[in-house]
N, C-alpha and C positions, 0 to 999 in steps of 0.2 A: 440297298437303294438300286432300283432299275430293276429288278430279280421279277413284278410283278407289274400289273399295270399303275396302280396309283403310285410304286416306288418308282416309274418309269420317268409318269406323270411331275412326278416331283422335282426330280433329276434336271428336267429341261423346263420347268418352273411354268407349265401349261395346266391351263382350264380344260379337262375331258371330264367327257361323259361317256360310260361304254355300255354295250349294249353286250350282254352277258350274251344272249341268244343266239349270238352269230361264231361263237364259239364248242368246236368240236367236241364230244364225249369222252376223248383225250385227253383234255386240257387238266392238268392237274391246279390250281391256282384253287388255294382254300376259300375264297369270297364265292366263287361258281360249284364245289362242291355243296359247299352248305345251301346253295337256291337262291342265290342272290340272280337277279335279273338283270338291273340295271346299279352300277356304280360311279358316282362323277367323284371329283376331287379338284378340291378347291385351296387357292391358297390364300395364306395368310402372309401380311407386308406390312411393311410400315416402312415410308423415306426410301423408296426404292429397294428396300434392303428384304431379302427373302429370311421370311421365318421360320414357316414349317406351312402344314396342308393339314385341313379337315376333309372326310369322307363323307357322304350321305351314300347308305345302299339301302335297295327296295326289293320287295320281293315280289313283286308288282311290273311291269314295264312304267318305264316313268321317262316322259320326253320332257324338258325344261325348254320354257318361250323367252323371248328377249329378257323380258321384266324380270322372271325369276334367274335367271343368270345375273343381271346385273344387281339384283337385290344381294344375291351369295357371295359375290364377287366385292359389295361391298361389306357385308359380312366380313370378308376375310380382312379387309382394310381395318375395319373399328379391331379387329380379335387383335390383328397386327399394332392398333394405338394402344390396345389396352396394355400390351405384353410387356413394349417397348417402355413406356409410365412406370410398369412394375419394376423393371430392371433400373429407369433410371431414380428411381426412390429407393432402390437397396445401395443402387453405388452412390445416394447421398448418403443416408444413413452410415454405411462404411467408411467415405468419406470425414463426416463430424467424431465417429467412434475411433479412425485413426488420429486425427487431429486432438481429443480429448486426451488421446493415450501419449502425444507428442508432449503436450504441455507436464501432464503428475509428470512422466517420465523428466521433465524440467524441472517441475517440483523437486523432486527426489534427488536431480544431481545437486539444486542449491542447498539443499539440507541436508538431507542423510550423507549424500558423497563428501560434503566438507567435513560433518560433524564425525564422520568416520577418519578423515585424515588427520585432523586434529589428536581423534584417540590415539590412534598409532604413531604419532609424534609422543605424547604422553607417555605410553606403555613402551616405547624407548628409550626414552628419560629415566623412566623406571629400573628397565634391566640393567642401566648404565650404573645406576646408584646404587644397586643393589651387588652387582660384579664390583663396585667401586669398595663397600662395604657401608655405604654413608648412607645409615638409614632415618638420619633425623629430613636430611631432602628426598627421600624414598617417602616418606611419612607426608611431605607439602604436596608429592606429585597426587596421592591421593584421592584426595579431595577433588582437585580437578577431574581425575578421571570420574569418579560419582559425578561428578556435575553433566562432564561432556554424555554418559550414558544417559543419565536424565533425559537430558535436552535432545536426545537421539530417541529417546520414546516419545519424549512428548509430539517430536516433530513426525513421527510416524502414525500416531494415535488421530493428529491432525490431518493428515491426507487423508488416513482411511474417512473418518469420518467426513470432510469435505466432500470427495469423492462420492460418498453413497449418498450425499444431500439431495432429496426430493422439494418438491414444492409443497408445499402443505394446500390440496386440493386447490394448485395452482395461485394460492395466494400467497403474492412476494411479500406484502408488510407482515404477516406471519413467521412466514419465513425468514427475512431479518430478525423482527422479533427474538425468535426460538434461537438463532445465531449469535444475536447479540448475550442475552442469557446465558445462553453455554460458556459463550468468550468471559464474562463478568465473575462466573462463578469460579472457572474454570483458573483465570490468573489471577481475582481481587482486583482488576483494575475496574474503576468506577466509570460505567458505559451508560449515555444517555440518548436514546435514538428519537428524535423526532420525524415524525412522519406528516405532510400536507399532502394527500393523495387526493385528489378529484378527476383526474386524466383516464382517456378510455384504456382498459386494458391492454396489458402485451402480449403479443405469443409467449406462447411455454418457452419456447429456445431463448426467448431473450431474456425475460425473468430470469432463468439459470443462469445467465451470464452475468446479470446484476449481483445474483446472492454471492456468484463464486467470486467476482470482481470485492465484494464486500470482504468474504471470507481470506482473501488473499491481503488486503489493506490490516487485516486483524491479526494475521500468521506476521507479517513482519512488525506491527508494531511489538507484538507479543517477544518476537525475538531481536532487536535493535530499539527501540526508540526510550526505555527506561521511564514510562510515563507513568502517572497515577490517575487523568482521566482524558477521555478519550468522547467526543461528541458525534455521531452521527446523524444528520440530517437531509430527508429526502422533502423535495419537492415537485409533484405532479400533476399539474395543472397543463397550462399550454404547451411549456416545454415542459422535460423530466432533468432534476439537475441533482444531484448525490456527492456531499459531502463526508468526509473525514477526518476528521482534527484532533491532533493529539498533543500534549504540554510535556511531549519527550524531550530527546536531546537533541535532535534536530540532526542536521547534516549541511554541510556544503553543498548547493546545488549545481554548483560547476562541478565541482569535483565527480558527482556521481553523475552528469553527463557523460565528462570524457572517461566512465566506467561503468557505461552502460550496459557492455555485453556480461559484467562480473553478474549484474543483479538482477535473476532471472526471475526472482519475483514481482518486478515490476514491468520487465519484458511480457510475462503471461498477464497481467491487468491491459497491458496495452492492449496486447492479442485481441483479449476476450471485448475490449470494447470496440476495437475496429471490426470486431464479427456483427455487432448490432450497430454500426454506422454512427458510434457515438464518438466522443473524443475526451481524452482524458490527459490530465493536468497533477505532475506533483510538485508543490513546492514546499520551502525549507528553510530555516535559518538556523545556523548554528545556537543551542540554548532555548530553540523556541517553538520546536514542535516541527508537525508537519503536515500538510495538509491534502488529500487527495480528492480530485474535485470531474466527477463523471458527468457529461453535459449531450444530451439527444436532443436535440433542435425539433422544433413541430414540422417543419418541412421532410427532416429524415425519417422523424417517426412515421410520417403516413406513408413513404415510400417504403418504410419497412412494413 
């Protein structure tokens, strides 16, 4: 930078135009070697902020009037809006791509990280038995351990595949659909989705947030709620309002307030609905199921 005229140009963040002609047989500068005539350099902005310079050279003499200077001049302004849009759409994009990886990465400590501490509780039960010589309780820890490795595949089988969940050509009742069927077939538990859809479509972002908010309702009843059916019901007309109810075992809803930070699969449902300006609701009674109840007002939807 500085080394030539447009790096000079550049340097001190000025509009020239040079006039090649005026310069000696001497001049080494490759643009005047090659027959350039005349060279201007213009730059590119956006918000005060310096971005970089485009060149125009001619081989021609070329003198530029008011009009066309401020034409280039805005030139360099739109190149500067344009640039500035690019970058700020890559740092959303990385933005939601870190934010996605926050949450599995949450997935994964509620699940695998427990279901693995659990093992190694187990498999030290074991060597204890087995150093002990008692191998009729070496023979009960077992079973356990099969169980816990299970349930540490299954729970791994289930992000990946969440995770890679697309839209089915942006159709969310499909997509429930396809989700729900996986889940029915997948556990036996008996899944019945009703769907009232008449409302104008959602962006793509926020549909992914429904299915995965769905998808996450279906990962814990799958692993807590001990239920045999499970109802899901959406409603899409003025507002958008998405239930889930299940005839498990329920829980205390005090209790899992004041332990709220343990249950990070209900932390990531919240998450995902406060990304689409919805609000979302669990309730519970011990014996009686549980219900999770996602509600987008017509006022937020059209702001979003």
């Amino acid at each position: 930078m500085g080394e030539c005229l447009c790096g000079a140009a550049a340097a001190h963040k000025l509009t020239v135009v040079h006039d090649l002609r005026q310069m000696d047989e001497t001049n080494t500068m490759q643009c005047h070697r090659e027959g350039f005539v005349t060279v201007s350099v213009f730059h590119i902005h956006a918000h005060e902020q310096h971005l970089g310079f485009f060149n125009l050279h001619f081989r021609q003499p070329k003198i530029f009037d008011r009009r066309e200077v401020a034409l280039l001049e805005t030139l360099g302004q739109l190149l500067g809006i344009a640039i500035e849009n690019m970058r700020l759409a890559n740092r959303e994009r990385e933005m939601a791509v870190s934010e996605e990886r926050n949450l599995v990465a949450q997935g994964l400590h509620d699940s695998i990280a427990q279901g693995l501490t659990f093992l190694n509780l187990q498999v030290q039960m074991l060597d204890d038995s087995l150093q002990n010589g008692n191998l009729d309780e070496a023979a009960e820890i077992v079973p356990a351990l099969q169980a816990g490795v299970q349930e540490s595949y299954d729970d791994v089988r289930e992000l990946l595949v969440n995770f890679r969940s697309r839209l089915a050509e942006g159709d969310l009742i499909a997509s429930l659909e396809n989700t729900v069927a996986k889940f029915e077939r997948q556990t036996g538990i008996a899944t019945e989705f009703i769907a009232d859809a008449d409302g104008a479509p959602f962006p793509r972002e926020q549909q992914l947030q429904v299915l995965f908010i769905v998808q996450e309702a279906l990962s814990n009843i799958r692993k807590h709620a001990m239920a045999t059916k499970v109802e899901i019901r959406l409603t899409d007309r003025h507002h958008f309002a998405l239930t889930i109810h299940d005839n498990g075992v329920g829980f205390d809803a005090a209790i899992l307030r004041s332990q709220s930070e343990r249950h990070v699969g209900l932390n990531i449902m919240h998450e995902r609905a406060q990304r689409i300006h919805a609000s979302l609701a669990v309730t519970s009674e011990t014996g009686n199921g549980a219900t999770v109840t996602l509600n987008l007002p017509y006022e937020q939807r059209l702001a979003a």
